[in-house]
Every structure is written in structure tokens, then in C-alpha cells.
N, C-alpha and C positions, 0 to 999 in steps of 0.2 A: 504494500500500500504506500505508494512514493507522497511526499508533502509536495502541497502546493508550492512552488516555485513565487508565485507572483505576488503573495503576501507575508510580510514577517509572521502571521500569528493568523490561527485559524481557526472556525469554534472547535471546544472540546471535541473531541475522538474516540471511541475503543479500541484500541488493538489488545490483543490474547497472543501469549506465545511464551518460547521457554527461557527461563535466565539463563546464556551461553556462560556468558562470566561477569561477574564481579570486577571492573573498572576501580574503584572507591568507596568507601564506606566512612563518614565522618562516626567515630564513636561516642562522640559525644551532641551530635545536633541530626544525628540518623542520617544525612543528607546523603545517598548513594547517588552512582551514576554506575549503571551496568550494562551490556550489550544482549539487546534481547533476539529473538530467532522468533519472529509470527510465524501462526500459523499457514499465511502466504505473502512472500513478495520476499526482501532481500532483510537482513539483520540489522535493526537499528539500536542508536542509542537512546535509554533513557535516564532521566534523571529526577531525583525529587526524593521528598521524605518515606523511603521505603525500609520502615522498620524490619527488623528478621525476615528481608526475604536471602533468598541462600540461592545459591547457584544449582541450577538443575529443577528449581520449580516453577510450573507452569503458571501464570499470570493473567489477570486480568486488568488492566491498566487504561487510568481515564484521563487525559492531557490535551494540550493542543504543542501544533508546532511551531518551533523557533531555530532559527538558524546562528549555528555559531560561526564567526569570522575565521577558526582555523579549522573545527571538526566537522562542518559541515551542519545538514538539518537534522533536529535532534529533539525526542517528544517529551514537555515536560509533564510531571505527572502529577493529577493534581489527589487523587486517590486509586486505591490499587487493592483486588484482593487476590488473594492468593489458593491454588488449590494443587494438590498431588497430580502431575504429570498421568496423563491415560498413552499417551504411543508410547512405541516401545523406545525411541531414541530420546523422548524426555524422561523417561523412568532410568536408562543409563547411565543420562549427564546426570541425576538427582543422588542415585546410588556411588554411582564416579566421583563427588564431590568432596570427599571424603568427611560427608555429616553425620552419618551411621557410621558409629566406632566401629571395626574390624571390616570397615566395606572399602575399598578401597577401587582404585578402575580397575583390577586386574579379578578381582571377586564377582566386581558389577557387574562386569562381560560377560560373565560363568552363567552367575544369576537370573540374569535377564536372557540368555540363549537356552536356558532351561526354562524360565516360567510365564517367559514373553511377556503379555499384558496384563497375567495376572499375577504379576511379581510382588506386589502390595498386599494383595490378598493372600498370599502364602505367608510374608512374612505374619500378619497381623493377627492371621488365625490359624496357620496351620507352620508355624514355625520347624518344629522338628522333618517338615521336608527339607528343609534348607539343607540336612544331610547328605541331599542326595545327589548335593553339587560335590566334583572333585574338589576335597582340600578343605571341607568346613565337616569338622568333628563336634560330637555336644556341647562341647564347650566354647566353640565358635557360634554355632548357630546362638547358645542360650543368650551372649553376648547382644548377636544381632538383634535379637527380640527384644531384649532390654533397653540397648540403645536406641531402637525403632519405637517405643513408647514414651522414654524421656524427649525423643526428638518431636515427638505429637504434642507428649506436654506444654514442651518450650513453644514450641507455633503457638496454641492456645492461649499460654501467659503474655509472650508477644504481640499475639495481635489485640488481649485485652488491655494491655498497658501502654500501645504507642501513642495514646492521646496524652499519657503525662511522662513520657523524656524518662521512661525508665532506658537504661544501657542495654545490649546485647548479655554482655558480661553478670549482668545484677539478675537479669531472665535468668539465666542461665543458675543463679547461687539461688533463685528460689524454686527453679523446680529439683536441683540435688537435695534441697530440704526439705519438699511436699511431695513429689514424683507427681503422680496423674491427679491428686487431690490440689495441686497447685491453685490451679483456676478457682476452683469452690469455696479455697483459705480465702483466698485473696476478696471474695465476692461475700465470707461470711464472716469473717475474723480478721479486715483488713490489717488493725491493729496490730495482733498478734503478729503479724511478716514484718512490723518494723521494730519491735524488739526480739523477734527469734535472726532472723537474716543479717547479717553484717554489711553495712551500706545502704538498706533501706532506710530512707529514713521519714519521719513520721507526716514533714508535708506531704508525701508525697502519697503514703497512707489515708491521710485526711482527704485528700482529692477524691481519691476510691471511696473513703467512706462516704462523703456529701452527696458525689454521685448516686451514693445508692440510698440516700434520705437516711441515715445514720443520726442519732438527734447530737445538736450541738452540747448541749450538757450532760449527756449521755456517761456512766461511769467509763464505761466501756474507753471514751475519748479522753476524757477526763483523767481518767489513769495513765494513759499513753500519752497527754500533755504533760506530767508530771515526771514522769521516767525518762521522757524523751529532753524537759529540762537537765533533769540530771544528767546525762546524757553530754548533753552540751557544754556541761560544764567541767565534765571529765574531762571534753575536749579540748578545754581550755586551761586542763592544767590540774584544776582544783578535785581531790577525792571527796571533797566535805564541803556541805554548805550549810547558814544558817538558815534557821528555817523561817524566818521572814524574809531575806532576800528571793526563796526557792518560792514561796508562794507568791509574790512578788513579780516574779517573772513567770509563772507559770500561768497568773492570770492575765499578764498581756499577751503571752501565744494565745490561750484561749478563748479568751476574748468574753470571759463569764464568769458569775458573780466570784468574786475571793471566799465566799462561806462555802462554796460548793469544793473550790478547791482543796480547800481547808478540808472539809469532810472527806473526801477520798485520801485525800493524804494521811488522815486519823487512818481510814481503814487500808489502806499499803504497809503503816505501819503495824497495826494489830497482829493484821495476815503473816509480816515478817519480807515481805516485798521489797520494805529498803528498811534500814538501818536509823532509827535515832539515836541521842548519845546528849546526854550531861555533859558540859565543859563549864564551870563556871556557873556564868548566867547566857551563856551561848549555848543553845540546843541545836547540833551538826546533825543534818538529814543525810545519808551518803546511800548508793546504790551497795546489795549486799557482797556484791563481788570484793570490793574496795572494803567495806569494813570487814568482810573476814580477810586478805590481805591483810591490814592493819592488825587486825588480831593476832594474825600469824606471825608479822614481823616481830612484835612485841614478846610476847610468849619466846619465839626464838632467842632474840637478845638475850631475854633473861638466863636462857637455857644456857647460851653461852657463857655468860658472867659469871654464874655460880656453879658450873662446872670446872672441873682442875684441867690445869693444862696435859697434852699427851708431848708437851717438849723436852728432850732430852734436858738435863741441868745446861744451862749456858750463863756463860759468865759476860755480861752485856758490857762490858766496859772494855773486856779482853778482847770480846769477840771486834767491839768497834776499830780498837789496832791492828787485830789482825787482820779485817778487813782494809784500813788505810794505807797498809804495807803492802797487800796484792793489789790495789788501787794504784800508786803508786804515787797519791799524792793526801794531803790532809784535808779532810773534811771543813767544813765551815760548824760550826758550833749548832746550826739550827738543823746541819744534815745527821751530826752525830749525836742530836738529841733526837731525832727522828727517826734512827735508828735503833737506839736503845730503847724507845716508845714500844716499837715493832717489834724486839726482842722480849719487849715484857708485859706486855697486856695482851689478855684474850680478843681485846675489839680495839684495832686502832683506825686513824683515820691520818692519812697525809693526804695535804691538801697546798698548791700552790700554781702559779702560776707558768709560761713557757723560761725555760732558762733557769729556772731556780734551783735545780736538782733532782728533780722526783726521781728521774732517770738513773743517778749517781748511786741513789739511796737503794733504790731497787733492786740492780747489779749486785750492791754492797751485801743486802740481805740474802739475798737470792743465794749466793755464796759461801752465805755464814750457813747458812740453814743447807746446805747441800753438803759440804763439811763434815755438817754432825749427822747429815743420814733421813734428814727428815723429810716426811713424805710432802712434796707443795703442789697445791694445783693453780695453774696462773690461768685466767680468762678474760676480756669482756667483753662489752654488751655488740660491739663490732664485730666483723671480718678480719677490717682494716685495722682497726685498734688492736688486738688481739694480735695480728703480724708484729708490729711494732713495740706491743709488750715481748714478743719473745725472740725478737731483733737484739732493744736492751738488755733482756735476762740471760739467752742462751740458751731458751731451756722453754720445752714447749709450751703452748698457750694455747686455747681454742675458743670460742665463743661462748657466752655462756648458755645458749640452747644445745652446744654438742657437749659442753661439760657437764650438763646436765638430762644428756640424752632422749632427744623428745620424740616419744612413738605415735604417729599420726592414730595408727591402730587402736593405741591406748589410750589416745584422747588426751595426751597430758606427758608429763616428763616420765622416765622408767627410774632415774635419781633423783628417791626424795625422802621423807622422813623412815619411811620402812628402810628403803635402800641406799645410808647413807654412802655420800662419798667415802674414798677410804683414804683420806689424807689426815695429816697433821698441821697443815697453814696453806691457806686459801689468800690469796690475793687478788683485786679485782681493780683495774684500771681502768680509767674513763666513769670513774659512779657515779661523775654529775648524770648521768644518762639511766641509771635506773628506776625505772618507776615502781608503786608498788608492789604489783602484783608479779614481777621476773624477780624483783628483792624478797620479795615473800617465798618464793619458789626455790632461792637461791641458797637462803639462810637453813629453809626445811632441811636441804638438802648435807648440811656441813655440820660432823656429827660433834658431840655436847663437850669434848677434851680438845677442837680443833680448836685451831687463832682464826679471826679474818682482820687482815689489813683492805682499807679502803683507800684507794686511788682517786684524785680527782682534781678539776678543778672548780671551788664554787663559784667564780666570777662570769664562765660561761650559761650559755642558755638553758635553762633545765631539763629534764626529759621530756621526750615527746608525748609520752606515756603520762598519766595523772600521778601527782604525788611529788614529795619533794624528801626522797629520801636523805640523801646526804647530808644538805643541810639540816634535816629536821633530828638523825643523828649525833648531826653536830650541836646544835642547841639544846638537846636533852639531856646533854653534859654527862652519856654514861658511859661514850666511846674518849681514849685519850687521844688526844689533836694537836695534831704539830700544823703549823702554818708555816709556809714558807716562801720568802718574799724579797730577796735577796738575790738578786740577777746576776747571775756568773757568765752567760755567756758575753763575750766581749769584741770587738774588733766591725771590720768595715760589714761584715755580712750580717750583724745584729739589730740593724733595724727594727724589724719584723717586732724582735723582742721588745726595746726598748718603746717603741710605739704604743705595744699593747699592753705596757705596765704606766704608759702615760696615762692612755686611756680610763684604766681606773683610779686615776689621781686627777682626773678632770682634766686633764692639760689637752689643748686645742690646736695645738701646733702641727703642722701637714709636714706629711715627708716631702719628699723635693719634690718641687712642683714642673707640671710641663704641659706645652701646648700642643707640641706634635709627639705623640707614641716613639714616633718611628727616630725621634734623638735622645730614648732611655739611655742610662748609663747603668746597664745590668752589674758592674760589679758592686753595685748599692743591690740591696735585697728589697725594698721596698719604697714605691713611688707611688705620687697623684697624678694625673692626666685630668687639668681640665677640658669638661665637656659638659653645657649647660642645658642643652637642647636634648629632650630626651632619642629624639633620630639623629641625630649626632651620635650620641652615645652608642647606641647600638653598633651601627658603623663602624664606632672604633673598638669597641669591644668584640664586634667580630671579624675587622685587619687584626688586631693583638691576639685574637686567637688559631686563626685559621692561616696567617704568615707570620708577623713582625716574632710570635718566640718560637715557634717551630725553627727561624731560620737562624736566629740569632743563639739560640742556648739547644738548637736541636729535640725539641718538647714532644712528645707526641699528642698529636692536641686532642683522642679520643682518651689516653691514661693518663699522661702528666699534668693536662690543664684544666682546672675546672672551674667555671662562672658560679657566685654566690649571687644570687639578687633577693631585695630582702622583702617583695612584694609579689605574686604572682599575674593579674591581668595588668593591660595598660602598656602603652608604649615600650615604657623601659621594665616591663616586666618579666618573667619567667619566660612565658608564652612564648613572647617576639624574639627573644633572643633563641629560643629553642627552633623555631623558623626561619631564623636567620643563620644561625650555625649549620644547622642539618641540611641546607641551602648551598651554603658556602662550601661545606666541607665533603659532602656527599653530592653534593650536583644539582642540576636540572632535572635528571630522573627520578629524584627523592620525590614522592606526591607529599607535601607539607603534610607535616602534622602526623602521617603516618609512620609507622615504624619498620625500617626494611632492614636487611642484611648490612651491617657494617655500623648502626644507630649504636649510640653509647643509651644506655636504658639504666632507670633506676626501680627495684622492686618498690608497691607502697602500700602492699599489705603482707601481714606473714602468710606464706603458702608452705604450712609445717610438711604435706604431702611430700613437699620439692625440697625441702632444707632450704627457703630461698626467704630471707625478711626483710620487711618494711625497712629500709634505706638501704638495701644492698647495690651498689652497681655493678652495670653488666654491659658486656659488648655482644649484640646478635651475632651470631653465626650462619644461619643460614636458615631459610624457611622452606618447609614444602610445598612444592605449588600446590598439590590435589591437597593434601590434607588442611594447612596452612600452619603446620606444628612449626615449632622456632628453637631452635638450638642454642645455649646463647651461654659465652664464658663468665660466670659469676666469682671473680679475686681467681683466676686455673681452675677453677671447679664447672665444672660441661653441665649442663642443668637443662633438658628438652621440655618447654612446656608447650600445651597444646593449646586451639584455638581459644579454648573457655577461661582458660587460666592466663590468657595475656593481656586480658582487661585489666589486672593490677600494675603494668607495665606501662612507662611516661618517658618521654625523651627526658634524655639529662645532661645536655651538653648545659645548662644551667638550670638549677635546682634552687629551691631555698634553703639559708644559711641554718636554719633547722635542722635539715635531711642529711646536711655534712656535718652534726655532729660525730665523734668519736672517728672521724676519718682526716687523714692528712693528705696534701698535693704538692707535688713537685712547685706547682705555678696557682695561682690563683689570681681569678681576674673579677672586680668588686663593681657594678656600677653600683652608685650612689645620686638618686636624684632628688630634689623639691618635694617634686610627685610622691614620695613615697614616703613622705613626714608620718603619714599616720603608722608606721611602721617602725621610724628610727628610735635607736634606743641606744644605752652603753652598751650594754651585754651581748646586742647583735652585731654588732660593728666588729666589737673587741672576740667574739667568737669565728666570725670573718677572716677576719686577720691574720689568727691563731690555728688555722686550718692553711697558711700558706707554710710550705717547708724551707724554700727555697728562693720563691717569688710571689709577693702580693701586688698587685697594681691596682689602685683603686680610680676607678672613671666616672667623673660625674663633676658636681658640685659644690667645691670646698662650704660652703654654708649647709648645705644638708652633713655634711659630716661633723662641721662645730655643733646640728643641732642632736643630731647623734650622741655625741661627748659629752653635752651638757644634759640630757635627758636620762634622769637617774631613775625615774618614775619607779617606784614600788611594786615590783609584777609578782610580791610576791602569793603563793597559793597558799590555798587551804585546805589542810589534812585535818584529818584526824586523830593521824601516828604520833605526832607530837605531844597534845597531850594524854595519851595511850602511855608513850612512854616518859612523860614525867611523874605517871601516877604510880612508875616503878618503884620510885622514891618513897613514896608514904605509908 
């Protein structure tokens, strides 16, 4: 059916015919463009909001035509439904597609040469003929059936959710949680999928429910406005809230009376739903997960404390010499009190800044304690971190989800209070980074005669994770604390350092400043490049990434260099520069925004299945065409995930300065603009920074960085652990 030639745009149309292939899929605004095959005339393209349609299914598509200046005339679409392919060559390309797990093209062929037309009807109800293709045994075929019913499920959630912007990806995690009852939860219990599902979240609930005349004050909402505040506020950091703040804000999501919310809160509480808690004259409402956490951390601590140690006798004074002498140089008095801290308390905590020693102290223990035989386990909450601890130590380190073994199977870690560790001194570096509930799982795990030393720095950004352990450690006065703040590193390449021990002294003073990139003087380690205009910016942040240090310090600009930006939309935000690097770097064949073979990617949820977490990076390797599986190097570890599990997957040639914590880079490159005031703070700047190894260049607007410096503002959260553990005291 050829378009009209003589008019840009013509009335709406039907064409019907089968998806050849998939062109583009935007994941996040649905907007495809894929090559369809009508039922007569030549293969066009379309384009438009076409939620989960998939390649190989047959189509009903309502648009008009428009012509594009390079691809030609092309139908856009203005609605579309979709139905199972009836010939046999669209039943091929459907089964070809590789959407049915274990179907592959080479299966399809089989498949469809034995059941022709009624290849649908075998699988749906007479599956165990599937046997009687060459190469599919009971345990292929049982597969086929299963995947052939989750794949019915997902159409049905699909096509009941694309009115509200749910993802492919997020279909996809609610029907592995409902199977075929998906559609009916969703239709009867909207609520329920957005506190069982991970990513739903409750507007999006609320829409499904209104639609279906759900009453506004309804418990049923009313519940799921209050959990879902809590909720958000985890998100922001906090395990505990008061409970006037919480019904506070729970009544403007609402939008209904504060008595009502009040009363459902009374009864969440009754039920055992969320957690209240006495503090004073402050009554903290926290979701249960978070206060047993807290509970757990507590309990632990104590377990610790008032357990005898399993360390050989050492003599902490001897040990600190005989360390100094295989060192080869003297300690600083605050490293060799920090030492002897480490050699004689059950729970210590070292805490300080880059350059100050942590590293020195480390090694030093690491040594004394290997000496005398004793068992240590080094971990943290990184990859990257974790390398680097056992870079300075010598002595292996692993993450702490592999140090504590985590079996998807099992739902949970396999080390933990039953199974403890079998060590004698536990060490954990980078703790500004634990939240409570991996510190809770952490401490279970580390048995009642062990030591823990904590690592950290408190002046960085706190965990991503709710809670504020370290600190909250630190002010409960049970752990002994060394600070340390005394800057040893010295000479032309200590910028970096010195810069970021200004910053928490308020000092406002710019590195060398510059108006062209391309006249740095790299043997300094750290520079400003002004750039006021946020398209400027970008610009030159991605010439400094994609040539000026590749050529000049030879970088590799998908592992050495990494952009911090401290905002995600907007000009000079995340977004742009991830479209402009993956542009630059990757080509004109990169479709923007999507993810191909040679993308630097960052995980951003844990996929315990894969061993793969929330801020891990990673370089693709390669994808399959029919299936669309993706291979992809995670720190040398080979990690294949499949279509469903790539929706946690983001470009990451720039990231926020959040998602780098507990990681370090050869180079680091900072915009900093106006725009992004609502964002600037010390702690983010100074955590920035402190994530360059080598090289930081910061690009933007010396005033947004004064107001960075100057903005000290109080982010701190609210636990519960804190006063949990000063009540050890009484």
C-alpha cells in the first residue's frame, strides 16, 4: 500500500502486518520505530508509542503518512493492537525472536516445519508434543510452556499498563512476581504491586487504582500513602521519622483529612506494619525492615563488646615498633595511636581524610596481625574499593556481598548468625557507604570473640542506602575513634589532597584556573577550566574526555576517565553529557540513549541472581542479535544478562557523584554549573574530588563552586540506631 506522494500527511490508515524488526525502542518514553512487513505491498516503517510490541508479532496499526527528508515515507502511528501471528512465516519470525526462552531460530525452524499453523496451539495446550521435534527433551519442552505463559502474561500487563509509562523492564518484574494472576493483582490489589514489586511505585498504583473508582480515602490507599511516604524517605536517606513530620507529608500526597491518616497509621502500627519507638519526647515511625536492622545492629554491638577477644596476647606498643621498622619509616603520633586503638579494642573506628594515612595504618596492622597468625577478613561495600583495600594490604579482600556469601536460592546471605565467619579481625573500608541493613547483615555475621575495625571517611557523602551508620557509631561513643587529619602527602602532584582538606575548612580558593583545556599543565594534578554557559560546558567536557587526556596522559577514556555531574536532567546534566560522550566516543552508529556493544554501563539495582550491584560498572561486550542477551565485563568478571534484566543498566560515561562513591579514577572530569545550585553542597564537591587518583579537572563556574564551599547545610538523617545505641548505656 504505497503513500500518497502529493501530500505531506494523509487521513488516518490501517495497515496489519508482521514486526520484521525492531529499529529503536526509547525505554523510557516507549517511542519505537520498527520495520513492519503488511500483509501486501513492500515493508515499511513505523513509528510511535508502541509499548511491548516485540518482533515477530503480527499488528494492527492506525497512523497517517509522513515523509522523512532522509528515510523516506514512513507511517506514524497513532494506536496499535497487537495479536499472535496466524501464517506460518509470522509464527517463525515470533518464535525466531528469541522471546520464548529456549526458542531460538534454529528451534523455530524445527517447530514450525512440524506444526505449521498450528504451532501456538501445540505449544498452549498440548505442550509435551513439543517432544517430538529433534533436540527438545522434557525439560526443554517444560521450559517452552512456561516461558510461552509468562510471555502471555507480560502482553496482558503490557498492554494494561501503557497508558501510564510503566517500562518494559518493570512488566517484566511484575509478572516474575504474579505469573498469569499479574493482570487480576494489578486490577484488584493495585496497591499491593507497589509495595510487593521493587520500582513500582505508588503514583503510578494510584492511577490504576482511580481508574478503577478505588475510593480516595479508602484504607486500602490510605495505607499505601503512608508506607509509600516512608518509603521516600528511606530514599532520602532517613531510616526514622517523627511522626508529625510523617503524617505531615503523608497528608499532602493524599490529599485527605490528617484524622484519617492518623487512624490508619494507629492501625499499621497495632498490626506491627511499621515500627514506632520512644526517643525522648520524639516518637520515630520507621518501616519494619529498618527497625529490625537497627535492632540487629544494636544487639550485635553489644555482643561484641562484652565478648572476650579471640587475639593472641599482643603487646600494642611493641607491636607499633615492630611495625615502624618493617615500614621503614616513623609513624606520626595520631597513626600510632590509631594503631594501638586497632590492636586493643573489640570495635574500632578510623576515620580521616585522603592523604592522612589510613592506608599507612592499614598495611601496619595488616602485618602485625599476620605475624601472630591471626585469622583477618578484609572487605567493602565496592568492587573497586575492595581492589584497593587489598592493593594497600597485600592480602585478599572481596566485597562484602561475597564475604558474606549471598545465595539468590536462599533468598539472603548463607554467612550469618548461624554461620558465622571464621575469622578473628574483620576490617571494612569505605563505611561511610554502609547502610543499615548490609551493616546489620555484616555485624550478624562476625562471630562474639572477633575485633571489627571501621574504615572511612565521615566528611564524604553518606550511603546510598538509608541510615547513617558510621557516624551514628561514632557518636554513641561505644566504638574507640581515632580521627585523623594531618596530611602527609606532599609535593607538586598533591593538589587533589590539599584542595579537598580546604574544602572542609571552608577555604574558597580555585586550583589554577584556565580558559582553554587544551593549555592544562598536567604535571599539577588538579585544575579549573572556566566555562559558564552550560553548552559550552558540555563541549568541553567532552574534547577533555574523548581527546585533550586520552592524548596527552594516554587515558583510556571508557576505564580511566570518569565524569561526576552533581544533577541529572538539564543541559549540563547527567543525560547530555551521556549523549554527548556515547556520540563522540562511539560514533554516529550509537542510536543515543541506547546501549550497544563497547557502552561503558553502570548497574543500578542489585541483581543478586548475577552477582552484579547497584553502582557497579561495566563495559558491554557484545549482544545477540536474535536473543538481545548482553555480555558485559563487570571490574574482569564476564556477567551475561538477558533482555529482562538490562533494564537496571544506564550509560555511564557520566554518573552522579553519589554512584562513585567507594570507587576511584585514574582522571576525573567535574562540571560544575549555576544551574545546579539546588544540588551544590561541601560534601558533594569534596566527595568529587576525592574520587580523582591522578587527575581532577573541574569545568564550569568558579561561583557555583564558592557556593558549593560555602554551603555547609545540615543533610544530616534520621535513625533510629543512634538512640538504640545510647540506650546501651543505661
Amino acid at each position: 500500500m504505497p503513500p500518497p506522494r502529493e501530500q505531506p500527511r494523509s487521513p488516518d490508515i490501517t495497515l496489519s502486518g508482521v514486526i520484521e524488526r525492531i529499529l529503536w525502542f526509547d525505554e523510557e518514553t516507549h517511542f519505537t520505530i520498527a520495520e513492519l512487513a503488511p500483509e501486501a505491498g513492500d515493508k515499511t516503517i513505523v513509528l510511535g508509542n508502541l509499548t511491548g510490541l516485540q518482533c515477530g508479532e503480527t499488528v494492527d496499526v492506525v497512523g497517517h503518512w509522513e515523509r522523512h527528508p532522509t528515510h523516506g515515507p514512513q507511517l506514524r502511528v497513532k494506536s496499535f493492537q497487537s495479536r499472535l501471528p496466524s501464517s506460518v512465516h509470522g509464527i517463525r519470525k515470533y518464535l525466531g525472536s528469541g522471546l520464548i526462552k529456549g526458542i531460538g531460530k534454529t528451534y523455530a525452524e524445527k517447530i514450525v516445519a512440524k506444526f505449521g499453523v498450528r504451532t501456538f496451539e501445540i505449544i498452549s495446550h498440548q505442550s509435551t508434543r513439543l517432544r517430538e521435534v529433534e533436540g527438545i527433551g522434557p525439560e526443554r519442552a517444560k521450559s517452552i510452556k512456561a516461558a510461552w505463559e509468562e510471555q502471555k502474561a507480560l502482553r496482558e500487563v503490557m498492554v494494561f499498563l501503557q497508558t501510564y509509562g510503566v517500562t518494559n523492564a518493570l512488566c517484566l518484574r511484575i509478572v516474575k512476581a504474579y505469573g498469569q494472576d499479574a493482570k487480576k493483582i494489578l486490577t484488584t490489589e493495585p496497591y499491593r504491586v507497589c509495595r510487593q514489586v521493587d520500582g513500582v511505585g505508588f503514583k503510578t498504583a494510584d492511577k490504576i487504582a482511580r481508574n478503577l473508582g478505588l475510593p480516595t480515602a479508602g484504607p486500602q490507599r490510605v495505607d499505601a500513602g503512608i508506607l509509600h511516604t516512608l518509603e521516600e524517605l528511606e530514599g532520602d536517606g532517613h531510616s526514622a521519622f517523627p511522626e508529625d513530620g510523617l503524617l505531615e507529608k503523608a497528608t499532602e500526597l493524599l490529599e485527605v483529612d490528617r484524622s484519617i491518616v492518623h487512624d490508619r497509621l494507629k492501625h499499621l502500627i497495632e498490626h506491627q506494619v511499621v515500627d514506632a519507638s520512644q526517643h525522648h519526647d520524639v516518637r520515630l515511625i520507621q518501616l519494619k525492615a529498618q527497625a529490625n536492622a537497627e535492632n540487629s545492629l544494636t544487639v550485635s554491638l553489644r555482643r561484641l563488646l562484652e565478648n572476650q577477644s579471640s587475639l593472641p596476647p599482643i603487646q600494642a606498643l611493641k607491636a607499633v615498633e615492630w611495625a615502624q621498622t618493617r615500614a621503614g619509616f616513623t609513624f606520626s603520633p595520631a597513626q600510632a595511636e590509631g594503631l594501638q586503638m586497632a590492636l586493643s579494642h573489640k570495635v574500632a573506628i578510623l576515620t580521616g581524610g585522603p592523604g592522612t594515612g589510613k592506608t599507612t595504618i592499614l598495611r601496619a596492622l595488616c602485618d602485625i596481625l599476620s605475624a601472630k597468625r591471626v585469622r583477618i577478613a578484609l572487605a567493602a561495600p565496592t568492587g573497586r574499593a575492595a581492589k584497593r583495600l587489598q592493593e594497600a594490604t597485600r592480602l585478599p579482600a572481596a566485597t562484602i556481598h561475597r564475604l558474606l556469601k549471598f545465595d539468590p536460592s536462599a533468598g539472603g546471605f548463607t554467612v550469618n548468625a548461624e554461620a558465622p565467619l571464621s575469622v578473628d579481625y574483620v576490617i571494612i573500608d569505605e563505611s561511610s557507604m554502609l547502610d543499615n541493613k548490609l551493616a546489620a547483615a555484616l555485624l550478624r555475621a562476625i562471630p562474639a570473640q572477633a575485633h571489627l575495625l571501621l574504615v572511612g571517611d565521615i566528611h564524604q557523602l553518606p550511603s546510598v542506602g538509608a541510615g547513617n551508620v558510621l557516624g551514628d557509631f561514632i557518636d554513641s561513643g561505644h566504638a574507640a575513634v581515632t580521627r585523623l587529619d594531618t596530611v602527609f602527602r606532599q609535593g607538586a602532584r598533591s593538589g587533589i589532597v590539599t584542595l579537598a582538606h580546604g574544602i572542609l575548612h571552608s577555604e574558597t580558593t580555585l586550583p589554577t584556573l584556565y580558559t582553554d583545556p587544551k593549555s592544562i599543565d598536567f604535571s599539577e594534578d588538579i585544575h579549573f577550566v572556566r566555562c559558564e554557559e552550560p553548552e559550552a560546558c558540555v563541549q568541553m567536557v567532552t574534547e577533555l574526555c574523548a581527546d585533550i587526556l586520552p592524548k596527552a596522559l594516554k587515558f583510556d577514556p571508557l576505564r580511566d576517565i570518569q565524569v561526576l555531574a552533581p544533577m541529572h536532567k538539564g543541559t549540563g546534566g547527567i543525560q547530555t553529557f551521556n549523549t554527548a560522550l556515547q556520540q563522540r566516543l562511539r560514533g554516529q552508529s550509537a542510536k543515543t540513549g541506547r546501549i550497544h556493544p563497547g557502552d561503558k554501563v553502570i548497574q543500578t539495582r542489585n541483581n543478586y541472581d548475577k552477582f552484579v550491584f547497584n553502582g557497579d560498572f561495566g563495559v558491554v561486550l557484545n549482544q545477540d542479535p536474535e536473543t538481545g542477551n548482553m555480555d558485559l565485563d563487570f571490574d574482569g568478571a564476564r556477567i551475561a544478562l538477558e533482555r529482562g534484566e538490562q533494564g537496571d543498566l544506564q550509560l555511564a560515561y557520566a554518573v552522579s557523584i553519589h554512584k562513585s562513591q567507594g570507587s576511584e579514577f585514574p582522571a576525573v572530569v567535574i562540571p560544575l554549573l549555576r544551574q545546579h545550585s539546588i544540588m551544590l553542597a561541601r560534601n558533594l564537591v569534596y566527595t568529587a574530588i576525592t574520587r580523582g587518583r591522578k587527575q581532577v579537572i573541574i569545568v564550569g563556574d568558579p561561583s557555583a563552586y564558592t557556593m558549593a564551599v560555602r554551603n555547609a547545610a545540615d543533610s544530616r538523617r534520621i535513625t533510629g540506631l543512634l538512640p538504640r545505641l545510647k540506650r546501651l548505656k543505661d
